[in-house]
C-alpha positions as CSV (number, residue, x, y, z in Angstrom):
1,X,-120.2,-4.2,114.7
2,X,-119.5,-3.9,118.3
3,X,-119.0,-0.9,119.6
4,X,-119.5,1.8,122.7
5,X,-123.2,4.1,121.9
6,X,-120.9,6.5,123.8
7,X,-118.4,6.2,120.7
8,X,-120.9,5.6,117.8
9,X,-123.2,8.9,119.1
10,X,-119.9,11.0,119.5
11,X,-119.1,9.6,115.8
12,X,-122.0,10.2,114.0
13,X,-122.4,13.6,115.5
14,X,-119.2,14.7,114.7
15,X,-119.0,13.5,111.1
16,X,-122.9,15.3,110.6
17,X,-121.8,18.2,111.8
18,X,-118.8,18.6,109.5
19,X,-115.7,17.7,111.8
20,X,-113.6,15.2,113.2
21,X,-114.8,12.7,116.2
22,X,-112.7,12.9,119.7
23,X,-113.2,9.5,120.8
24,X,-113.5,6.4,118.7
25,X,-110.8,7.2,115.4
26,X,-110.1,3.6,115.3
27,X,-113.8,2.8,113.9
28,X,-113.3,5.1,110.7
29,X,-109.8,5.3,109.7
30,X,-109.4,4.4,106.3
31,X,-105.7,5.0,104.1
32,X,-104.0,6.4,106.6
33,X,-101.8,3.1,108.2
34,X,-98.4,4.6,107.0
35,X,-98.9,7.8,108.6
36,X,-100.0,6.0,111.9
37,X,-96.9,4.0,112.0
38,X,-94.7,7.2,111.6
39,X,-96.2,8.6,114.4
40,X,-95.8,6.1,116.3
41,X,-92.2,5.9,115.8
42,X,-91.9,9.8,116.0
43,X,-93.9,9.4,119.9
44,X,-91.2,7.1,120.8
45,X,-88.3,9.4,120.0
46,X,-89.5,11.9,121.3
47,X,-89.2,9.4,124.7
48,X,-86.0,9.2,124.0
49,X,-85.4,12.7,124.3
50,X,-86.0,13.8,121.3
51,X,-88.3,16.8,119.6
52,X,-89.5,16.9,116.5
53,X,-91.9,19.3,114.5
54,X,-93.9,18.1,111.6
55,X,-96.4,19.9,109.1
56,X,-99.4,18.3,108.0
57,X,-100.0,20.0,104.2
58,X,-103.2,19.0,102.3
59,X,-105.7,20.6,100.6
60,X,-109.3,21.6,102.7
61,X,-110.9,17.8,103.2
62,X,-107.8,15.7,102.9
63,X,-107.4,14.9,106.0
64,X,-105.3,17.4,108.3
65,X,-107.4,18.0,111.1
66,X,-108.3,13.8,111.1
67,X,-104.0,13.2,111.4
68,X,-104.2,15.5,114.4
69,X,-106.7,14.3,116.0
70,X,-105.2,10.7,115.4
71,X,-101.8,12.2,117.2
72,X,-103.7,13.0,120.0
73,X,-105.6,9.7,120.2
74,X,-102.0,7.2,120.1
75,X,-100.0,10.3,122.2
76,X,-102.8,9.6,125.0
77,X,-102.1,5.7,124.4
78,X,-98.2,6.4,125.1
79,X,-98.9,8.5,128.0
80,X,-97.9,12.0,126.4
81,X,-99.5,15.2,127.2
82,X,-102.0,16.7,124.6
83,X,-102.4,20.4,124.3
84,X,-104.2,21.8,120.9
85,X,-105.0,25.3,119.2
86,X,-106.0,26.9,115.8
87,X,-104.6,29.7,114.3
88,X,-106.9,33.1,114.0
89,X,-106.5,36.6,113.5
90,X,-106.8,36.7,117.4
91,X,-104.1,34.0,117.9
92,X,-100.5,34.0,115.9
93,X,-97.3,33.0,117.0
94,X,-95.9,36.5,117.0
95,X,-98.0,39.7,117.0
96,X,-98.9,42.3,119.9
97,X,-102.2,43.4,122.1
98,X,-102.3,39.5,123.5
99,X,-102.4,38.1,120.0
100,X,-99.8,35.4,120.6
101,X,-100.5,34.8,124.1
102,X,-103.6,34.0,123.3
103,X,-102.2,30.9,121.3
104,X,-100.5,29.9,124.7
105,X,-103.7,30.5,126.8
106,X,-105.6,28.2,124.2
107,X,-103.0,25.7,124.5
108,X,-103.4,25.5,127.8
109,X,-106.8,25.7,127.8
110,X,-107.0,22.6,125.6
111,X,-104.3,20.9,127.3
112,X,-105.8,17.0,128.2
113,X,-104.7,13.6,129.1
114,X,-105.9,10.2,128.3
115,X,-108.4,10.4,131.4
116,X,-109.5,13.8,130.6
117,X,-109.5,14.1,126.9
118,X,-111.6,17.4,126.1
119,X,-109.1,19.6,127.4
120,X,-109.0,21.9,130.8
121,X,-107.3,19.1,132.5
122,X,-104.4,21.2,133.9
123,X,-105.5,21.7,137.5
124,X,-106.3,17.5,137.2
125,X,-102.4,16.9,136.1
126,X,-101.4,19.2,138.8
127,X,-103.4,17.6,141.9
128,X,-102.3,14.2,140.2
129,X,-98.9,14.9,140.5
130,X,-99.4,16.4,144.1
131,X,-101.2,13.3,145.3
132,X,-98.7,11.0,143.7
133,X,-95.3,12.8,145.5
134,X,-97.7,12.8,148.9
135,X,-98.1,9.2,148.8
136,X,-94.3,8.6,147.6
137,X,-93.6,10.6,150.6
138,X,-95.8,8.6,153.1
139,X,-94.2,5.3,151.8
140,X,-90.7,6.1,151.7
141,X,-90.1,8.2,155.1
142,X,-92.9,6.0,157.0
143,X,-95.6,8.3,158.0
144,X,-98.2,5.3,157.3
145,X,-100.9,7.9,155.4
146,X,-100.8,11.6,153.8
147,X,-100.9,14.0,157.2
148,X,-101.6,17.7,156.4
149,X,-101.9,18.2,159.9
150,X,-98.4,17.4,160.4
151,X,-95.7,20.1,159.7
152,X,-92.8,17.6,159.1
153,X,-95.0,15.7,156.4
154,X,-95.5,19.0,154.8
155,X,-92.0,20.2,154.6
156,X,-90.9,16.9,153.5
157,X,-93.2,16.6,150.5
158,X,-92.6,20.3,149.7
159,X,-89.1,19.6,149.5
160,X,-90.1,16.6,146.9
161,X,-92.0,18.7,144.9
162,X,-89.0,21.2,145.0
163,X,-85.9,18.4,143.7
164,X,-88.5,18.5,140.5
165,X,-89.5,21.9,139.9
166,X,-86.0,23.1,140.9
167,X,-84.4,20.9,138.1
168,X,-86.3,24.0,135.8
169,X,-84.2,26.6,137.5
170,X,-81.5,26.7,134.5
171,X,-84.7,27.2,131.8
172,X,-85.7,31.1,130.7
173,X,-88.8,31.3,133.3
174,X,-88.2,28.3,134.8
175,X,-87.3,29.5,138.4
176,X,-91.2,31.8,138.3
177,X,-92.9,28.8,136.8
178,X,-91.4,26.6,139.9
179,X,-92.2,29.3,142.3
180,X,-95.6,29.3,141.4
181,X,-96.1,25.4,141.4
182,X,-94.7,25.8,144.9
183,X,-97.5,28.1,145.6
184,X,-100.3,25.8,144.2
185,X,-99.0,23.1,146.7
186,X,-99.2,25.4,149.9
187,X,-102.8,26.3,148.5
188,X,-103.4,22.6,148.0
189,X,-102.3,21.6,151.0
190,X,-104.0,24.8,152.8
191,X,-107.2,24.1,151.1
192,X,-107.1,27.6,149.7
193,X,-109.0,27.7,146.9
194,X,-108.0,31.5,146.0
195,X,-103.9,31.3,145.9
196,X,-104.6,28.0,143.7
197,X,-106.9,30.1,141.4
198,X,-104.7,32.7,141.2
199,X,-101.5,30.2,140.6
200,X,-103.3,28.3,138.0
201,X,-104.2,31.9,136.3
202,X,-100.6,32.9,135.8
203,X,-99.6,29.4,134.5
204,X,-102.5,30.1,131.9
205,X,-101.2,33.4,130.7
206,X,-104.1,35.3,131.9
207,X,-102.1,38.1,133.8
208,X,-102.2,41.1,132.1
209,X,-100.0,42.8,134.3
210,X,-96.6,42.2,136.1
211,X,-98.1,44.6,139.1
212,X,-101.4,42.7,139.6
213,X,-99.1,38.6,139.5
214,X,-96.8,40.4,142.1
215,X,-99.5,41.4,144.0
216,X,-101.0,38.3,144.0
217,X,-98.4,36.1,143.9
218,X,-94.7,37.7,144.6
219,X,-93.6,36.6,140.9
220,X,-91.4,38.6,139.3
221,X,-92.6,38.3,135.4
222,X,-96.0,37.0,133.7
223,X,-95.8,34.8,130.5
224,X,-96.9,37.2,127.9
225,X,-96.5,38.2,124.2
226,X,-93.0,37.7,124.4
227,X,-92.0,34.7,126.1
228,X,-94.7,32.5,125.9
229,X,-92.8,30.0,123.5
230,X,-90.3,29.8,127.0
231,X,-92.8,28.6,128.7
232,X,-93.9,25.8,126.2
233,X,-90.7,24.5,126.5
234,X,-90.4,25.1,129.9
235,X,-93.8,23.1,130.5
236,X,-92.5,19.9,127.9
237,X,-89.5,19.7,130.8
238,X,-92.3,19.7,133.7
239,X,-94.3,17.1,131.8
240,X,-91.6,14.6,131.7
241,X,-90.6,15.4,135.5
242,X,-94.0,14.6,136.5
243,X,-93.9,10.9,134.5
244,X,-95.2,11.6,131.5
245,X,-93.8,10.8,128.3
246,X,-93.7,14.1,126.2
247,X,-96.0,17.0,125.4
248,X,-97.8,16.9,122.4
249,X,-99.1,20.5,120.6
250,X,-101.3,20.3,117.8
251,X,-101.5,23.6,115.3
252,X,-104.2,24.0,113.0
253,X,-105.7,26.3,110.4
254,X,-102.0,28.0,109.7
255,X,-103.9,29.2,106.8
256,X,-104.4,32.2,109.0
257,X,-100.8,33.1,109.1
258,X,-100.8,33.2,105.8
259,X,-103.9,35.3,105.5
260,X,-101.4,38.2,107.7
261,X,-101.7,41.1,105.4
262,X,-98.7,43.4,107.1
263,X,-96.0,41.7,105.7
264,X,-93.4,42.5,108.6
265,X,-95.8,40.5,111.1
266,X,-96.1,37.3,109.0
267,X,-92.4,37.1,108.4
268,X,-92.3,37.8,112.5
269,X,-94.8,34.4,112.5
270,X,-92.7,32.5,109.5
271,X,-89.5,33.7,112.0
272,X,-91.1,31.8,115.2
273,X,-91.7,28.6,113.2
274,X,-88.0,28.6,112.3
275,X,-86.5,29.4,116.0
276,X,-88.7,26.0,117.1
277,X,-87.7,24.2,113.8
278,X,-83.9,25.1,114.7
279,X,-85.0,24.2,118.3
280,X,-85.9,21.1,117.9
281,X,-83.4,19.5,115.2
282,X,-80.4,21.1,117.3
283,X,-81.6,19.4,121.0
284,X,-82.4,22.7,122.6
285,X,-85.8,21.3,123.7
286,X,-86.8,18.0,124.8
287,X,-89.9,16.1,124.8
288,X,-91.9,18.3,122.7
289,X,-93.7,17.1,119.5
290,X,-95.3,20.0,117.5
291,X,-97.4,19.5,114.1
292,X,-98.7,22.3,111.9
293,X,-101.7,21.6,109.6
294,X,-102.4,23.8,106.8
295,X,-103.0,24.4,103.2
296,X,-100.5,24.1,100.3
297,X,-100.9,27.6,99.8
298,X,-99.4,28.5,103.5
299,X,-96.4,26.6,102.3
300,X,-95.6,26.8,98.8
301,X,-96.8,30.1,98.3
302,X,-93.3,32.5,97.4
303,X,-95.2,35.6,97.6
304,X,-97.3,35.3,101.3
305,X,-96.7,31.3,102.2
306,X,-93.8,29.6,104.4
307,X,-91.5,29.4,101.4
308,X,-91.2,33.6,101.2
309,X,-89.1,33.0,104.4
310,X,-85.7,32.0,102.6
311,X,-84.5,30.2,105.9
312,X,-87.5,28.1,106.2
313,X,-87.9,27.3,102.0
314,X,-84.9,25.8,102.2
315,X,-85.5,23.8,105.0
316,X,-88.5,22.1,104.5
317,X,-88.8,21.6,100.8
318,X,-90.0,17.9,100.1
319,X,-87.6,15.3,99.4
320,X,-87.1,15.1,95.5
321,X,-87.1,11.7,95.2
322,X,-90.8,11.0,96.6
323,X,-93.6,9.7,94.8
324,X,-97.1,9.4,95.4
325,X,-96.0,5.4,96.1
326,X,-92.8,5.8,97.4
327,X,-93.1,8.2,100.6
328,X,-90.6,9.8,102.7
329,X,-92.6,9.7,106.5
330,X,-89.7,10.8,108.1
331,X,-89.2,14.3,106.6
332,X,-90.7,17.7,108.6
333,X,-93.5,17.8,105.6
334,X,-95.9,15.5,105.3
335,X,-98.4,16.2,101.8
336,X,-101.7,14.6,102.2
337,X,-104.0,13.9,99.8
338,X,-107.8,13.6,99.7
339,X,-109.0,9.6,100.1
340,X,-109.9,8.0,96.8
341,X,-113.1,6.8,95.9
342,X,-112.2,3.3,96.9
343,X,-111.3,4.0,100.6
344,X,-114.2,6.6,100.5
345,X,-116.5,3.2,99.7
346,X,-114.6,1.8,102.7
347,X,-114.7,4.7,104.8
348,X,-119.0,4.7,104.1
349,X,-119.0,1.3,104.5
350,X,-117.7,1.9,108.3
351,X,-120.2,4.8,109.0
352,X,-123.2,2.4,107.9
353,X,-122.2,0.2,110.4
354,X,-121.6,2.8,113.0
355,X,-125.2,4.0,112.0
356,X,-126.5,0.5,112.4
357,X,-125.2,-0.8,115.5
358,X,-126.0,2.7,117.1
359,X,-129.7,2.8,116.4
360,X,-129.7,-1.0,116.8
361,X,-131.7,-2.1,113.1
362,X,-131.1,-4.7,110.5
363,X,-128.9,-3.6,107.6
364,X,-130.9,-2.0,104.7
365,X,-128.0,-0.2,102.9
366,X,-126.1,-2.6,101.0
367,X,-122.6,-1.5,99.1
368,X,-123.7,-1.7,95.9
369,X,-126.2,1.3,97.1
370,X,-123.2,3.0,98.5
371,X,-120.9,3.0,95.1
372,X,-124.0,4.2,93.5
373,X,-124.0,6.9,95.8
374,X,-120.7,7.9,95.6
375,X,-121.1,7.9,92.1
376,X,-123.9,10.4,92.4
377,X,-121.8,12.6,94.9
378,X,-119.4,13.4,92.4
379,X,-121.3,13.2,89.4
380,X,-122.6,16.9,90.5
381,X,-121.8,19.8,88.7
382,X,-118.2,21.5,90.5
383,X,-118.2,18.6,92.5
384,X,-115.1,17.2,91.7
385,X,-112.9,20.2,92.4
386,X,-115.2,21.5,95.0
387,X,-116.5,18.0,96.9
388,X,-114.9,16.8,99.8
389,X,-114.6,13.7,101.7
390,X,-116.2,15.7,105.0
391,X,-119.1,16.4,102.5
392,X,-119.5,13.3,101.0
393,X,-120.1,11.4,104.5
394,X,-121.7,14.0,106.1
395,X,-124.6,13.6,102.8
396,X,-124.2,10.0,103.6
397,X,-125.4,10.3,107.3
398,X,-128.1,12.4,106.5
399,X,-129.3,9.6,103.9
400,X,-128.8,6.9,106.5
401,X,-130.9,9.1,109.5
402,X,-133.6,9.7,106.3
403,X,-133.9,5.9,105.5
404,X,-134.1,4.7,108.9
405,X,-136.5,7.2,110.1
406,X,-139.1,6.7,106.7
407,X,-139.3,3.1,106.9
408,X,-141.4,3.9,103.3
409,X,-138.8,6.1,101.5
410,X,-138.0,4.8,97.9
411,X,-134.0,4.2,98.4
412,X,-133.9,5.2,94.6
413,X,-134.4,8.6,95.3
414,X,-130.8,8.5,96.9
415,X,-128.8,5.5,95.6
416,X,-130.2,5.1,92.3
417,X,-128.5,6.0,89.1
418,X,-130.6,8.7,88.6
419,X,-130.8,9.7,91.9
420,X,-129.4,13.1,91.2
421,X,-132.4,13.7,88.6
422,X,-134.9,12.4,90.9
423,X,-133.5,14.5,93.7
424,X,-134.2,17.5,91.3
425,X,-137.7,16.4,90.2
426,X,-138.7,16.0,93.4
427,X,-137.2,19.3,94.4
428,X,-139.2,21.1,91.6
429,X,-142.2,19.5,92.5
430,X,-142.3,20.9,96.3
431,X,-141.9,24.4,94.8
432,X,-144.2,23.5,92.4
433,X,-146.5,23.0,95.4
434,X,-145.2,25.8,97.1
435,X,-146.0,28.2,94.4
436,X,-149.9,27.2,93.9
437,X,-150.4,27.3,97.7
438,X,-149.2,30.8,97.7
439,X,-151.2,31.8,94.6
């Protein structure tokens, strides 16, 4: 197998440690072509002028967080902005004391582009965009190069920069959200460091107080509790002004909505998904793709989940005609469903070969080995409703690093059929040991 150590290390140490790799998807996607496609076609609607919000529902291990990082991965590919953030008891979409701010500031925080793809690129999208109107500017009224030094070539790319943000004017917070883009130029071109920190702190929802961003900044309102979700959509407007295709936001862990024990405050949360599920089927937004993963508890649940919100139930209940074969891609919900054992063969198959061509040896597991140690994974006791596909290769790396490091190790101990007896004997007789060195 060919492939990037930068993308095989960055693999490997995501899968050991239990979550999805940011870089280098295409090397271990297994089952999941269908689902691909229909985002695919979803990204280019959404070019169009569309939005669109899906939810990603599946049980832990089946796959959610995997589809949203796949998003992110063919968004970047399609030139789309990228922002991601999961749900905690700190971060809702409706609450007080900062709690859904916060899910904004994380947003932002995470926001990243194909160059930048582990998030804080922001500041890089905004000096892009600056640099890109400058030498638009230079070509088109004939000043040769960009000249800070002279006054006219300031005011003319300032007025640039204004035909864009100003098209934001009619938006809720779009006229504050220009002014302070205006005021990160005049730092940019200034060189002043602090006016651009403080700009790029009110576009992250870090002002606490309207008194402190006027003092600052001469802006009128902060984005806060409130009116962050004007700001999203006032930010997937920007995003297309500025040439890119769309902004992408990623959701995960909406198990914590449902976890809300005031029952008021969750229905406030189940009441925000609806106003951007109404938003985007009725064209009040465009440019914005939003997923949701959770559990099927946070959906189907009629007592705590999205389906005790009458509005929503009715909304997004699965077409009745789907089968496990015959799938409806195109609805808001999406079920997933943990990989069977013969793409999880596949999927090891892959992350031997990662494992090999990383640490540059001769293959020594062969995929008989592997079936046998699938087998053994979910011969376990509980393993079968509690075993997931994150555990099973996760085990599998740790075999593979144990292998190539002890050159002498008995493979029997991990792929043979017994392997889960041997594991046990072996197991008995270190405490064995243990017991007469302590005696």
């Amino acid at each position: 197998m060919k492939i990037r150590k930068r993308d095989s290390g960055a693999i490997l140490t995501a899968l050991q440690g239990g979550v999805v790799p940011n870089r280098g998807l295409q090397y271990v996607m297994v089952g999941r072509n269908e689902e691909a496609e229909q985002i695919l076609k979803d990204l280019e609607n959404i070019k169009a002028g569309s939005s669109i919000i899906k939810f990603f529902i599946g049980p832990f291990g089946s796959g959610k967080s995997f589809i949203q990082a796949l998003i992110q991965q063919i968004a970047f590919k399609e030139n789309f902005i990228v922002a991601k953030a999961d749900f905690t008891p700190e971060r809702r979409l409706y609450g007080s004391d900062g709690k859904a701010v916060a899910i904004y500031a994380e947003l932002i925080k995470n926001i990243a582009i194909a160059t930048v793809p582990d998030g804080n690129a922001f500041s890089t999208i905004l000096d892009k965009w600056i640099s890109e109107v400058q030498a638009k500017v230079s070509v088109e009224k004939g000043y040769g190069s960009v000249e800070f030094g002279n006054e006219d070539f300031v005011k003319d790319v300032e007025l640039e920069i204004n035909k864009v943000v100003g098209k934001m004017d009619a938006l809720t917070g779009g006229y504050d959200f220009a002014r302070i883009l205006t005021l990160y130029f005049k730092g940019y071109v200034k060189d002043n460091n602090e006016i651009q920190r403080c700009a790029l702190r009110w576009l992250r929802g870090e002002y606490s107080t309207k008194t402190e961003a006027r003092n600052d900044l001469g802006v009128r309102d902060i984005i806060n509790d409130n009116n962050y979700y004007d700001y999203i959509k006032v930010l997937s407007q920007f995003v297309k002004q500025i040439g890119f295709s769309g902004l992408v936001i990623n959701f995960d862990e909406a198990i914590n909505l449902y976890k809300i024990t005031h029952p008021q405050t969750r229905d406030k949360n189940y009441e925000t998904i609806l106003k951007i599920y109404n938003d985007t089927l009725q064209g009040n937004v465009e440019g914005l793709y939003i997923t949701i993963g959770g559990t099927p508890e946070f959906l189907e649940d009629e007592r705590r989940g999205i389906f005790s919100y009458e509005a929503l139930k009715s909304r997004l209940s699965v077409n009745p005609f789907e089968t496990n074969v015959f799938r409806d891609l195109s609805q808001p919900v999406i079920k997933l469903t943990p990989l069977q054992n013969d793409e999880t063969f596949v999927l090891l198959q892959k992350v031997r070969d990662i494992h090999e061509a990383h640490y540059g040896y001769i293959k020594n597991v062969s995929d008989e080995e592997i079936k046998e140690f699938i087998k053994n994974e979910y011969s376990r006791p509980g393993a079968k409703e509690n075993m997931t596909t994150r555990d099973v290769v996760r085990d599998f790396i740790g075999a593979l690093n144990i292998i190539h490091q002890n050159p002498d190790f008995d493979h029997k101990q991990i792929f043979g059929k017994n392997s889960n007896e041997n594991n046990n004997k072996l197991n008995e007789d270190l405490m064995s040991r243990f017991k007469r060195a302590n005696q």
